[in-house]
N, C-alpha and C positions, 0 to 999 in steps of 0.2 A: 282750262279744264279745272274746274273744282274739283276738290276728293270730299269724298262721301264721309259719312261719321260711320262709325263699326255699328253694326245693328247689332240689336241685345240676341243672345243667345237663341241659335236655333232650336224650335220646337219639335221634338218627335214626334209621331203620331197616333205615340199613346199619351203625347202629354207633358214627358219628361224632356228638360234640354239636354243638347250630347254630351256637356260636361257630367251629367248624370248618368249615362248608360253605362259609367265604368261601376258606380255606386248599386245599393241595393240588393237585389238578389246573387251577383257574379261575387270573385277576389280581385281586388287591386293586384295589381306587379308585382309591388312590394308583399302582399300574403303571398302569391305564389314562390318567391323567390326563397321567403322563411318557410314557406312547406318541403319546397327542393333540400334545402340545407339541413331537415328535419329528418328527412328519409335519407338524405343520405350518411348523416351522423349515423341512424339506427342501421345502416346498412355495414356500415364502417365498425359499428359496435359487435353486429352476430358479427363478423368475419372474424374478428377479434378472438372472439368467445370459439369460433370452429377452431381457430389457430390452436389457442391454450386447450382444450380440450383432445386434439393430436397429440400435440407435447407432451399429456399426460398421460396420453396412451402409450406411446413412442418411450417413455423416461419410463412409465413403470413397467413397460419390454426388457426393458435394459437393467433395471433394477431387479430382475425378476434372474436374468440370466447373471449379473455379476452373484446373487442371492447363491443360486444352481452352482454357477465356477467356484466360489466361495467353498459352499458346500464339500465339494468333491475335492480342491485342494486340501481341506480341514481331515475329511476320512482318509485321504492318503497319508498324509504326515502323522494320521494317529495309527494308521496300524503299519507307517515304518518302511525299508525298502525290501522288494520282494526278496523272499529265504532263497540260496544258493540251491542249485541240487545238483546231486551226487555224480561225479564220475564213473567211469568204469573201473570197476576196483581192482587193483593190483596184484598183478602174479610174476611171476617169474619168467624173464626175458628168454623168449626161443632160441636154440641152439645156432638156430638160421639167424636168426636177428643181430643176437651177439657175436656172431663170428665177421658178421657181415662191415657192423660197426666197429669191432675192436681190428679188422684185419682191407681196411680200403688199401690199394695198390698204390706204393710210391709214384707210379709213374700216372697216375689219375690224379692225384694230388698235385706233382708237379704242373701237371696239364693243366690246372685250373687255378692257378696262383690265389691269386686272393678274391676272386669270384664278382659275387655279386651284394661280397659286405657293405654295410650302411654305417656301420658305426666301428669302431676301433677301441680297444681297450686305452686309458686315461693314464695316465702316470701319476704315482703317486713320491710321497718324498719324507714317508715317514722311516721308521723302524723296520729291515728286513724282516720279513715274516719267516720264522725258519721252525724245524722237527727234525730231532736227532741229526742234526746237523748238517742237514737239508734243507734247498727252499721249498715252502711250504704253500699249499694251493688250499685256500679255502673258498669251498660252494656253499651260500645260503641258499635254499629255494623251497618252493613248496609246489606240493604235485597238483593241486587244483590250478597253478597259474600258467598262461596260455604263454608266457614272455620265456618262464624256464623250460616249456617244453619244447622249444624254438633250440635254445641254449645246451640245452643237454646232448643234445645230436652232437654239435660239435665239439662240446668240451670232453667229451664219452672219446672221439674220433683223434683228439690232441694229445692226452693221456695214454690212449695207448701205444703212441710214441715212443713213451719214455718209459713204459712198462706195462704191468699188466692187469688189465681191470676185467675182473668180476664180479658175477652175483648182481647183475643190471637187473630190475624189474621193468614190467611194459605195464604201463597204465595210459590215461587221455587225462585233458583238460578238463574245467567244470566245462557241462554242457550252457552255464546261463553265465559266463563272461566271453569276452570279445575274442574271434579265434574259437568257436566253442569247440570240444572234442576234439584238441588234437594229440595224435598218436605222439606218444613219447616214450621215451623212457623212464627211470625213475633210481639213484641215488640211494634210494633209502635200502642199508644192510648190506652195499656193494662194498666189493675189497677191492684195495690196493697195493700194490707192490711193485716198487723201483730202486733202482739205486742212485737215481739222480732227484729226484720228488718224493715229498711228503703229501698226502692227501688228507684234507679230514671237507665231508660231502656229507652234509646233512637236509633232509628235508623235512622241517617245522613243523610242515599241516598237510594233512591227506588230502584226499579230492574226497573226502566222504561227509558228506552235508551234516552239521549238529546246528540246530536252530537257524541262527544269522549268520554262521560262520561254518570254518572246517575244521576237524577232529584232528586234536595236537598230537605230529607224531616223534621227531627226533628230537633230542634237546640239543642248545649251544652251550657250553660252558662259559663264565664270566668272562673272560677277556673275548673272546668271541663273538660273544653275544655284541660287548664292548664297538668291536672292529664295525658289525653288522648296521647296529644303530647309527654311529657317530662316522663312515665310513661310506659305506653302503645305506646312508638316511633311511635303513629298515624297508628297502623297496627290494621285491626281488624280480630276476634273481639277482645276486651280489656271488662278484666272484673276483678276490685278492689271490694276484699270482706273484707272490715269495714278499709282497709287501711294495711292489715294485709298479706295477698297476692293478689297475680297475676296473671291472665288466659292472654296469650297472644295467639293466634292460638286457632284449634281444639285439646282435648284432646282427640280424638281418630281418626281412620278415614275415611273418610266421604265416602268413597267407599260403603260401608255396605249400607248406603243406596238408594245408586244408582237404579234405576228402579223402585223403590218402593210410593206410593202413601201416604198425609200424615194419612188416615184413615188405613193403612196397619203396617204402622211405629208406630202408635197410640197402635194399637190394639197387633203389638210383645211385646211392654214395659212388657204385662203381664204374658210372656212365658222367665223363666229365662233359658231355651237351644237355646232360639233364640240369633244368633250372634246381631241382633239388640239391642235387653237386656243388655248383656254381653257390650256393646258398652255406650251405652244410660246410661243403671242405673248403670251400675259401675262408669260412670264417675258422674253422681248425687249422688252415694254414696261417694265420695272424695269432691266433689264440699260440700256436706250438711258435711263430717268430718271440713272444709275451715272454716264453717258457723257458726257450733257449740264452734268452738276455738276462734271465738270472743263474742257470745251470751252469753259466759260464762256458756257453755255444756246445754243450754236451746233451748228447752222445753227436758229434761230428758226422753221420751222415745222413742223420735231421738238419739238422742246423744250416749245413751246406747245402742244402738243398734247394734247386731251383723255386719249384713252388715257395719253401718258406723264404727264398729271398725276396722274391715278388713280392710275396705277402708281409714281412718285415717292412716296405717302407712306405706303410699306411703308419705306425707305429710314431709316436711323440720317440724323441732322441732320449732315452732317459736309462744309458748302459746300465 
């Protein structure tokens, strides 16, 4: 078998050979393949440009609102934190009120040792705090604070263990701090008189709104004022019994008697199942054990007394 020679190039039958039919009017491979990579660059490029054109919607949303927060941070910081307002202003403690509180029943007291205190008076180890030749009880507080109106119930309730306290006002808390409105009592112009305790009960500042602040009502004298600051780090209320310890804050808490009116408050002291009791007179049963450790266990049938033994040994050892 012979092999044939390759014949020249087959003719089409317009003319042209096949190696032609790719030429002339069509695109080789190769153009199509650079057109494909052309359109798809430009295809690649808008996606690009849709992308960054979001982002700039998206960033200047963003900008727009940090703009806005910016804003409204800037207007609060310049006009400051909202102004205090005013409590209910001060009168003179109802007959019912104060007898209520200066006269709760030894055997309710007992019954309720030391309650549902949280905190306990601190020991201190400076300088007996003493007046005419007594230990001496000093209250700082101020009547817009929701901590002293907590505190005064039972420092009102401990005191008059040992004698005799009058001339209590009844005011509330500011209504725009924590605890707003609550019924209390009030220190300022009350008397005292015992033969085992000295008193001196000052309260600073009113519940009566003056601009950013409350309206100055007692003064401290220097060494007092001294104790308050450097002692009580000027928090109230602050309350030094004979020098001996220290009440800073509420010793229990002041929720209990949220809602409650002070002839309401007055009148639980004598129900020791009331949470109010449990609150109130336990922390007066710790506060009067405070009292009796510098009175030198006087007057003896406080002192001995079950409730305040109960309630004595929450108390730091500090005879």
């Amino acid at each position: 078998m012979t092999s044939k020679r390759p014949s020249p190039a087959t003719k089409d039958r317009s003319g042209g050979s096949a190696s032609r039919r790719a030429t002339g009017s069509g695109q080789t491979a190769a153009q199509r393949r650079a057109a494909q990579k052309q359109a798809a660059a430009q295809r690649a490029l808008a996606a690009e440009r849709g992308r960054r054109r979001r982002w700039l919607v998206v960033g200047g949303a963003v900008a727009a609102v940090v703009v806005v927060v910016g804003l409204l941070v800037g207007l609060k910081v310049a006009s400051g934190p909202s102004a205090p307002a005013s409590g209910s202003a001060t009168g003179a403690a109802s007959a019912q009120v104060a007898g209520a509180v200066t006269g709760v029943p030894a055997g309710v007291l007992d019954s309720v040792g030391a309650g549902t205190v949280a905190s306990a008076p601190t020991a201190l180890t400076g300088a007996p705090l003493t007046a005419d030749g007594k230990p001496r009880v000093l209250y700082v507080g101020a009547e817009y604070c929701p901590y002293c109106a907590a505190e005064r119930w039972a420092l009102a309730v401990a005191l008059s263990r040992f004698g005799t306290l009058s001339g209590l006002g009844e005011t509330s808390s500011s209504p725009t701090d924590v605890y707003p409105n609550t019924a209390t009592l009030s220190f300022h112009g009350a008397d005292y008189t015992s033969q085992y305790l000295s008193l001196t009960a000052k309260e600073i500042e009113s519940n009566q709104a003056v601009g950013n602040g409350y309206a100055p009502l007692d003064t401290l004298d220097p060494a007092d004022s001294t104790l308050f600051e450097n002692v009580g780090q000027g928090s109230f209320p602050f309350i030094d019994i004979g020098g001996k310890y220290k009440i800073s804050g509420a010793s229990y808490d002041p929720s209990v008697l949220q809602g409650k009116t002070q002839a309401q408050i007055a009148a639980a002291l004598s129900d020791p199942k009331s949470p109010i009791a449990k609150s109130v007179d336990g922390t007066a049963n710790v506060i009067t054990a405070a009292l009796c450790r510098v009175t030198g266990n006087q007057p003896a049938n406080v002192c001995t007394s079950a409730g305040v033994t109960a309630a004595g040994k929450a108390l730091p050892n500090n005879g």
